[in-house]
C-alpha positions as CSV (number, residue, x, y, z in Angstrom):
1,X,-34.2,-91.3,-78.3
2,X,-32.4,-89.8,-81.5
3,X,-34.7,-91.5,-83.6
4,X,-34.0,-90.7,-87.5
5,X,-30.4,-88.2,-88.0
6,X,-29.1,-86.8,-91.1
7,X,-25.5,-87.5,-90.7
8,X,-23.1,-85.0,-91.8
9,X,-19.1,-84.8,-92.1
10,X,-16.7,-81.5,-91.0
11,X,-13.2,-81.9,-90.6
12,X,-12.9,-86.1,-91.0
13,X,-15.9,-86.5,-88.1
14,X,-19.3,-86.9,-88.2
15,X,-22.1,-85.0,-86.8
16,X,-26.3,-85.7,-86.8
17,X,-29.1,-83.6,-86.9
18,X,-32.7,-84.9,-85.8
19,X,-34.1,-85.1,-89.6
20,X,-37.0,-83.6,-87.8
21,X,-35.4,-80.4,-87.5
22,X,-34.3,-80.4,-90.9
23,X,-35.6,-78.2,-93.4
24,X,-33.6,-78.7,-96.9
25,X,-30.0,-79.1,-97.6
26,X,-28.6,-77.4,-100.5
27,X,-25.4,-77.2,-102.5
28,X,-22.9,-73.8,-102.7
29,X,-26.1,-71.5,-102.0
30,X,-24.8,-67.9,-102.0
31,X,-24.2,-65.9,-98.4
32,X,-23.6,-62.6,-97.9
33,X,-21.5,-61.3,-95.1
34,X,-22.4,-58.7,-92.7
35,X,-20.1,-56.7,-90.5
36,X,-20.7,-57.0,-87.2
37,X,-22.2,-60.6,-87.1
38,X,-20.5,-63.3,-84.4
39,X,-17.1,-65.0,-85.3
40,X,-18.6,-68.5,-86.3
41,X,-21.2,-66.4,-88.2
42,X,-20.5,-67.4,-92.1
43,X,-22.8,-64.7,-93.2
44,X,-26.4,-64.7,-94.2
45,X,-28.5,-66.7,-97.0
46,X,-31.7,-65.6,-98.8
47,X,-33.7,-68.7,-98.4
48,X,-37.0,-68.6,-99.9
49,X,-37.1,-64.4,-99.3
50,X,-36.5,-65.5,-95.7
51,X,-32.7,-63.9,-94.2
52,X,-31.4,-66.4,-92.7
53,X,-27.9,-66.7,-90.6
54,X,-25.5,-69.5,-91.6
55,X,-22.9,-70.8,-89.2
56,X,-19.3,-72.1,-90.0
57,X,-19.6,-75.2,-88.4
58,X,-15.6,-75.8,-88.0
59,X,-15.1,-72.1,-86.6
60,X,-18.4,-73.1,-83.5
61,X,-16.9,-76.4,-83.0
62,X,-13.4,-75.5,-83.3
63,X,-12.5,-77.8,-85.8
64,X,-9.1,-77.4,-87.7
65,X,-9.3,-76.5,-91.4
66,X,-12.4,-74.8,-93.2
67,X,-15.5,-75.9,-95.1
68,X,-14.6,-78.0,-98.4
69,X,-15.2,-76.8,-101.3
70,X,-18.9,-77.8,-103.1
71,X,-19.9,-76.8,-99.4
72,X,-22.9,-77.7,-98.1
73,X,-25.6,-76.0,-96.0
74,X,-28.0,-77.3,-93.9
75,X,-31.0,-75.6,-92.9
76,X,-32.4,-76.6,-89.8
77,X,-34.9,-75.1,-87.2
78,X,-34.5,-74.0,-83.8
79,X,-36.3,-72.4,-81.3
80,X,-34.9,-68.4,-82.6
81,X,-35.9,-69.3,-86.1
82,X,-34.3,-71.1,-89.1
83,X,-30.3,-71.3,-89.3
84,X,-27.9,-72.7,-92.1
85,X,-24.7,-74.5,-90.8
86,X,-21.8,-75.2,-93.4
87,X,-20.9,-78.6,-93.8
88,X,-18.2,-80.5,-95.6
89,X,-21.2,-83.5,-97.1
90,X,-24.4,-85.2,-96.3
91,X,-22.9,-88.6,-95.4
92,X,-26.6,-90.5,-94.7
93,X,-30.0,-90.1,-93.2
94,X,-31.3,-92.9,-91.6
95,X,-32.4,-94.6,-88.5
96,X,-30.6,-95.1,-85.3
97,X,-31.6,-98.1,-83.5
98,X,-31.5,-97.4,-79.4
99,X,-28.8,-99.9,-78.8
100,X,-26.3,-97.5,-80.6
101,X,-26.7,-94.5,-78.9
102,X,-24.8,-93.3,-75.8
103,X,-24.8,-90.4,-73.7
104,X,-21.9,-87.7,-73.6
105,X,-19.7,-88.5,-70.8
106,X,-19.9,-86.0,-68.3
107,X,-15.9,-85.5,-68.1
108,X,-16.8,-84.1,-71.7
109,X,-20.4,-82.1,-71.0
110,X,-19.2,-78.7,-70.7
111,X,-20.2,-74.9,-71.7
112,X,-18.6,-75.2,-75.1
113,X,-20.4,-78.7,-75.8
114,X,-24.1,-78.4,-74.8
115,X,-24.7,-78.6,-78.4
116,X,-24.1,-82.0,-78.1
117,X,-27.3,-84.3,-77.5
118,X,-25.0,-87.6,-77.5
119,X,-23.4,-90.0,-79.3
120,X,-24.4,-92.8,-82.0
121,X,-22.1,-95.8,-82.5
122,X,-22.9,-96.1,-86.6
123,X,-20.7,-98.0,-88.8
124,X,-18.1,-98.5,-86.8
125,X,-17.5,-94.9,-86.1
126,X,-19.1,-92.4,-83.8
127,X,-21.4,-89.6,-84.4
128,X,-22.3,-86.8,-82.4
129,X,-25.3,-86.1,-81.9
130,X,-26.0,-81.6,-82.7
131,X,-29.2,-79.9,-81.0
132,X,-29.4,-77.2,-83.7
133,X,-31.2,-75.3,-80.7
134,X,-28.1,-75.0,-78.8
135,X,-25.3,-74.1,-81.3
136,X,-25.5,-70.6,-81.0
137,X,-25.5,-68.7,-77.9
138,X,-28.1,-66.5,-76.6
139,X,-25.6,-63.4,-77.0
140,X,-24.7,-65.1,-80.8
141,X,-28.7,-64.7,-81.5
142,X,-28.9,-61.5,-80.1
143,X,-26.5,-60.0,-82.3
144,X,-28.0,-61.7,-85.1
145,X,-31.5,-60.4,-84.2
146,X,-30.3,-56.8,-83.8
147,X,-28.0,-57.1,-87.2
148,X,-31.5,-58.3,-89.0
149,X,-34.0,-55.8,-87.4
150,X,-30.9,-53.1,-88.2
151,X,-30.1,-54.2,-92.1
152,X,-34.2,-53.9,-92.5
């Protein structure tokens, strides 16, 4: 079902990203703000000439704290296009065997957690499972859209 994550830490927990939806990770690459973009919205990287948003991963998942310093950034694709999320550190990519993963409890599935795919038992610890298709909201990528096409 999950298949092979890269397994990232933010705020003392860990999160996965199907490897497949991984482009690159990279270390402190520079973002610009923009006024106007969404709250979670970190600004935006030059990747490769491409503009590409970058989400503060502890203001989406309203995690306490902020990104650690020597941030990370993980560029992964979704369905609107490529989007960095900051990350405290690559912790692993590997495998996930299917008699470790678990679905979200539906006391837990709610608006503000359909980013969530599931859960992975791994190492004695648990580690949710991110659809990089579903952290932003429609509205979130609209804004983004319009602030692109606008700063064109």
């Amino acid at each position: 079902m999950f298949g092979q994550q890269v397994i990232f830490s933010a705020a003392n927990q860990s999160y996965g990203f199907d490897s497949m939806k991984v482009r690159t990770v990279e270390s402190d690459y520079p973002i610009n703000t923009i006024p106007g973009a969404p709250d979670c919205i970190a600004g935006f990287a030059n990747f490769r000439g491409e503009i590409i948003p970058v989400c503060d991963i502890y203001k989406k998942f309203n995690l306490r704290g902020k990104v650690a310093d020597g941030m990370n950034t993980i560029f992964v694709n979704t369905n609107e296009g490529c989007l960095g999320c900051l990350v405290d550190a690559i912790t692993e990519i590997g495998a996930v065997g299917e008699d470790l993963q678990m679905t979200l409890p539906l006391i837990a599935r709610n608006d503000k957690t359909n980013y969530v795919d599931g859960i992975i038992r791994h190492k004695n610890a648990l580690v949710t499972v991110v659809n990089p298709d579903k952290i932003l909201s429609p509205e979130e990528w609209k804004t983004i859209h319009a602030l692109l096409k606008d700063s064109k």
